[in-house]
LUMFI-856988 format. One record per residue (C-alpha): residue in one letter; x, y, z. Coordinates in steps of 0.1 Angstrom, whole numbers, padded with zeros to 4 digits, always signed. Layout:
! residues N
aXYZ ...
END
This chain:
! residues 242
x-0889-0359-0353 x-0907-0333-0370 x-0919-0340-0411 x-0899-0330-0440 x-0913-0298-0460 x-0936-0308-0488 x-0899-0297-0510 x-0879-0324-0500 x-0909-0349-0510 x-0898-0339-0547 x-0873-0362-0571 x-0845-0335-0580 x-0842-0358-0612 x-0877-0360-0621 x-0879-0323-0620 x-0847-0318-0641 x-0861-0343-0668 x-0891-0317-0669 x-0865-0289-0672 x-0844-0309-0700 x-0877-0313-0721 x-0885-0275-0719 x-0853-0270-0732 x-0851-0294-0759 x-0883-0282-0777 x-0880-0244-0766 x-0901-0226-0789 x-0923-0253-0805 x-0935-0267-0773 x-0964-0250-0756 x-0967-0246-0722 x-1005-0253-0710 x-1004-0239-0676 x-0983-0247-0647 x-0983-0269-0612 x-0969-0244-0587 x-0952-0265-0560 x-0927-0256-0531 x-0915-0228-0553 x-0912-0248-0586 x-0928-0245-0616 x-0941-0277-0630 x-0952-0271-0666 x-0978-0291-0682 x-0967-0291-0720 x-0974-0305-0752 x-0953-0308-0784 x-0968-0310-0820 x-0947-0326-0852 x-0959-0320-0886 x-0983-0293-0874 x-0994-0286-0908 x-1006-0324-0916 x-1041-0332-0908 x-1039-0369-0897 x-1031-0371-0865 x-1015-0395-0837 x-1016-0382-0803 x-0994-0397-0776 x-0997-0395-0738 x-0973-0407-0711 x-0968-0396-0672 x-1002-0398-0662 x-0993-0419-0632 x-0961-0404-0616 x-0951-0437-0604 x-0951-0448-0640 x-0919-0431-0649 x-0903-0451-0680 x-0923-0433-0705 x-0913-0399-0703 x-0874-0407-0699 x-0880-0426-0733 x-0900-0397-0751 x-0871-0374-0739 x-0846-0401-0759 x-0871-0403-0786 x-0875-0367-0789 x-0842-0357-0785 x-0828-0379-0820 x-0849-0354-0834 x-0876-0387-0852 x-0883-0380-0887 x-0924-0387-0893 x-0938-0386-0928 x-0971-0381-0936 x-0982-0379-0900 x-0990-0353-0876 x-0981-0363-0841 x-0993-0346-0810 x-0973-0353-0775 x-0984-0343-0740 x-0949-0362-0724 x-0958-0359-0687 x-0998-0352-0683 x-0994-0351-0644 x-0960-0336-0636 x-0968-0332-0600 x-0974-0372-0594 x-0938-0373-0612 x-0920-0354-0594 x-0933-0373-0562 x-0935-0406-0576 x-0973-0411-0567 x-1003-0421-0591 x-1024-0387-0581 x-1022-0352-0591 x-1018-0318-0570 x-1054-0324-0561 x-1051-0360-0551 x-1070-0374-0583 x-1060-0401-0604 x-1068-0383-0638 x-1075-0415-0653 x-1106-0420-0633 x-1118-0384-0635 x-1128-0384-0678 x-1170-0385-0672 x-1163-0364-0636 x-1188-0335-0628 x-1158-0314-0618 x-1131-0328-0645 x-1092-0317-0634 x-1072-0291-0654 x-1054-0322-0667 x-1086-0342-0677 x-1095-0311-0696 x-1066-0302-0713 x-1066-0341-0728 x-1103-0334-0738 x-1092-0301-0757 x-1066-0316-0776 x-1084-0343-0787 x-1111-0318-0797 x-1091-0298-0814 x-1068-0323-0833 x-1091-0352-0844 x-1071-0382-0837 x-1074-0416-0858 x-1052-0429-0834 x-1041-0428-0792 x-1013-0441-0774 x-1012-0439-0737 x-0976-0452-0721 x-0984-0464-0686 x-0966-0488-0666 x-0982-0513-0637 x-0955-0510-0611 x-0965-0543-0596 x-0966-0566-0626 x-0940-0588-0637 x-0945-0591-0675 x-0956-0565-0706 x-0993-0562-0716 x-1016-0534-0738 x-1051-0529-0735 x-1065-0529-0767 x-1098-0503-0779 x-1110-0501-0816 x-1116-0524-0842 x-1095-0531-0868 x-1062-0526-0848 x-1057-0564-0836 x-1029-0572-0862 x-1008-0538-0850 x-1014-0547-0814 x-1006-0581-0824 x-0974-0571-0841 x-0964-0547-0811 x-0965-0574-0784 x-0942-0594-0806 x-0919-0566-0812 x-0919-0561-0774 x-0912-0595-0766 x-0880-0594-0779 x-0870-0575-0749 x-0890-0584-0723 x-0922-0612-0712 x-0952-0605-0721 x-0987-0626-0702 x-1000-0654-0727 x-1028-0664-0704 x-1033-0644-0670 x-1062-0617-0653 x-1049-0588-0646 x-1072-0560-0629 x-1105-0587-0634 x-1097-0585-0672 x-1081-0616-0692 x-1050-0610-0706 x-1045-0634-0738 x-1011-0633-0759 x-1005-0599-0740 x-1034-0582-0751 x-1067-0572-0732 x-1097-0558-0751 x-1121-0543-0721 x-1159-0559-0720 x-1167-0537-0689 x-1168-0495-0693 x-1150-0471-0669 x-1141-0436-0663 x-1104-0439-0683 x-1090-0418-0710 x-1091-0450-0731 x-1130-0454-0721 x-1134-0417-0729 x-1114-0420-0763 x-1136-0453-0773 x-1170-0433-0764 x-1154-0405-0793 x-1147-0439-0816 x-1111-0433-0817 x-1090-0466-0816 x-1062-0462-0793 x-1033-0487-0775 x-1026-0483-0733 x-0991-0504-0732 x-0980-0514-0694 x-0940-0523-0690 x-0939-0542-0661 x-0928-0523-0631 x-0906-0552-0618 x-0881-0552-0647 x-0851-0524-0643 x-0860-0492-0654 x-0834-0490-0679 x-0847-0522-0698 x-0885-0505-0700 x-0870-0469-0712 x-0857-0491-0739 x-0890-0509-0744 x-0911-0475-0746 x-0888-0459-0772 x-0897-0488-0793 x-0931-0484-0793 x-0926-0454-0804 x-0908-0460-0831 x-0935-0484-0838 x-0961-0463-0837 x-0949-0434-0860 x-0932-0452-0884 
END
């Protein structure tokens, strides 16, 4: 039997999610530039509240397409229209649209962003994240990822003087769902849910901790519905900007 067209490897859903966020943010969003894909258009956006405050939180999620909790809870967030005080907070909802829409941790290119940030030959989406933090300066990072294999919540922790607030997120998280008290996970020790790096690597997170900026990269376990780790993401984020 012959292969399917690269068209029917897409996730009609995933790509009307996309579509559903364009809509909901129209004119405030900006559209980047676009993944051109078996005659779709996947746009590569970001979304800026409180534009005119100067302390900034900047929030990522869809990096890894097969990672897909995080945007559907952004879209929720999002679309109860959150009211932030005092806060300017900068959203890039689905980094890697392509790797969404076809469930896979790559981009159009076959490159997992998240290992290209100290590349010769950075990816569109590697620089865009670089730009945006350039240009908006932030005291703070979330990433919203997912590890599809794991079984229980962790967050990887950079920066000093954030322990208590990753502290109190894990607890606020385990209202809903596990989290690992004592367990390696990728070579790095998990303790009470959190993992603070000893060893470097190419990451955002690496990139962001090289600039000083503290940031959080949470991962819902993949293994628990997806339903229950929507749920879990749009707390953070209620966390975060509150």
């Amino acid at each position: 039997m012959a292969e399917y067209s690269p068209y029917h490897k897409l996730i009609p859903e995933r790509f009307e999610i996309l579509e559903n966020l364009k809509s909901l943010l129209y004119k405030d969003l900006k559209v980047h530039f676009n993944i051109n894909y078996a005659e779709r258009k996947l746009p590569v956006i970001s979304y800026v509240i409180n534009p005119e405050i100067e302390e900034t939180i900047m929030i990522t999620a869809g990096c890894h397409g097969n990672e897909p909790a995080p945007i559907y809870a952004l879209y929720n967030f999002l679309k109860n229209n959150p009211k932030v005080r005092n806060k300017r907070i900068v959203i890039v909802p689905c980094i890697v649209p392509f790797g969404f829409c076809l469930h896979i941790d790559k981009n159009v290119n076959d490159v997992d962003i998240n290992r290209d940030f100290f590349s010769n030959k950075p990816q569109k989406e590697t620089k865009l994240l670089k730009q945006l933090v350039k240009k908006y300066k932030p005291t703070f990072v979330l990433n919203l990822h997912e590890d599809p294999d794991e079984e229980m919540f962790f967050l990887y922790l950079e920066g000093k003087g954030y322990r208590q607030k990753a502290e109190e997120l894990v607890s606020l998280v385990s209202k809903d769902m596990k989290f690992y008290k004592r367990r390696k996970v990728h070579d790095d020790m998990v303790i009470n849910g959190i993992i603070e790096p000893n060893e470097s690597s190419t990451s955002f997170e690496d990139y962001l901790t090289k600039l000083n900026i503290p940031n959080f990269c949470v991962e819902t376990p993949g293994l628990y519905p997806l339903k229950d780790r929507v749920k879990v993401h749009e707390k953070i984020l209620k966390f975060i900007v509150r």
